[in-house]
C-alpha positions in Angstrom: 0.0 0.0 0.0 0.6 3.5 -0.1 2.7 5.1 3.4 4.0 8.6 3.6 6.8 9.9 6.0 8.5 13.0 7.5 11.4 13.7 9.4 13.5 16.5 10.7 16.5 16.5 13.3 19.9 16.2 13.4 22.8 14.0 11.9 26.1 12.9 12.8 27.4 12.1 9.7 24.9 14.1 6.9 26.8 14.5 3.4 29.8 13.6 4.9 29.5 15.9 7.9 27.4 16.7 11.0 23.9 18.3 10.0 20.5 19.1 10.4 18.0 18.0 7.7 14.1 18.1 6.8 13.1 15.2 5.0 9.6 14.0 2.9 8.8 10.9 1.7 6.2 8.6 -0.2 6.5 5.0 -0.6 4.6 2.5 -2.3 4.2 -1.1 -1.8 2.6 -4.4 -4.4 3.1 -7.3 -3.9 7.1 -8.5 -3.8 8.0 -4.7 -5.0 8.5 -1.6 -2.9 9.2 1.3 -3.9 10.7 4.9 -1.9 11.1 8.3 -2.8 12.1 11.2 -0.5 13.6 14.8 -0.8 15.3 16.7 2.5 16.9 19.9 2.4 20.1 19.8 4.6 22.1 22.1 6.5 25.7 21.9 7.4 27.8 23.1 10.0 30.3 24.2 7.4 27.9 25.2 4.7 25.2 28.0 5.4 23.3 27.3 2.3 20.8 24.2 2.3 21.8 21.6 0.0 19.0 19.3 -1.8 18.7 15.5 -1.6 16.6 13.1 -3.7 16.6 9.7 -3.3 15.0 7.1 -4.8 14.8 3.2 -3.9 13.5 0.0 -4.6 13.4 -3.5 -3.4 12.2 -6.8 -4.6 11.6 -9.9 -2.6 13.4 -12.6 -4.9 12.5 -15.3 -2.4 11.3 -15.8 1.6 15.0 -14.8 2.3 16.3 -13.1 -0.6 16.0 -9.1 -1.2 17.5 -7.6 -4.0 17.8 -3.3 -3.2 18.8 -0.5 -5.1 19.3 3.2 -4.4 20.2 6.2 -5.8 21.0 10.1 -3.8 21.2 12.8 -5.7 22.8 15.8 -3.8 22.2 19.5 -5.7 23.9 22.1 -4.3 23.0 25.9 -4.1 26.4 26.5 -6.1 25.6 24.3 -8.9 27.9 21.5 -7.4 26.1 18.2 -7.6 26.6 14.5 -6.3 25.1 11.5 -6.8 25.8 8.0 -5.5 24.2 4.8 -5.6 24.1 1.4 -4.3 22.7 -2.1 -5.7 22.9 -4.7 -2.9 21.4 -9.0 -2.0 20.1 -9.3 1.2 19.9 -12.7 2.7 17.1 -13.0 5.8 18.1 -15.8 8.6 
């Protein structure tokens, strides 16, 4: 089913650094597919400017004890400077 989420406080290690963040989300589940997208704008200690974050997700149960995940951040600064990183992983459930 459909879930929404919302956060704000503080991080240790945001972007690479200590930092507080606002963060919106919206998820959607069907059957063996889920599916995540969320946007925060984050502050930094050593930057002044808020910096955006997008990321997107997905998982898909391959089996009773096999996910299969994927994620991508996209990080836009103010500047024009931009990130993005990602990660493909296999999760096996004991």
């Amino acid at each position: 089913g459909l879930r929404f989420d919302a956060a704000i406080g503080h991080d240790s290690a945001l972007l690479g650094e200590p930092g507080n963040r606002v963060t919106a989300g919206v998820g959607y589940d069907f059957g063996p597919l889920a599916t995540h997208m969320s946007y925060s704008l984050v502050q930094t200690e050593q930057q002044a400017e808020e910096t955006g974050l997008l990321t997107l997700g997905s998982s898909l149960a391959l089996g009773s004890n096999l996910v299969l995940k994927g994620d991508l951040a996209i990080a836009d600064d103010r500047d024009g400077e931009g990130t993005t990183a990602g990660r493909v992983s296999l999760r096996l459930n004991f």
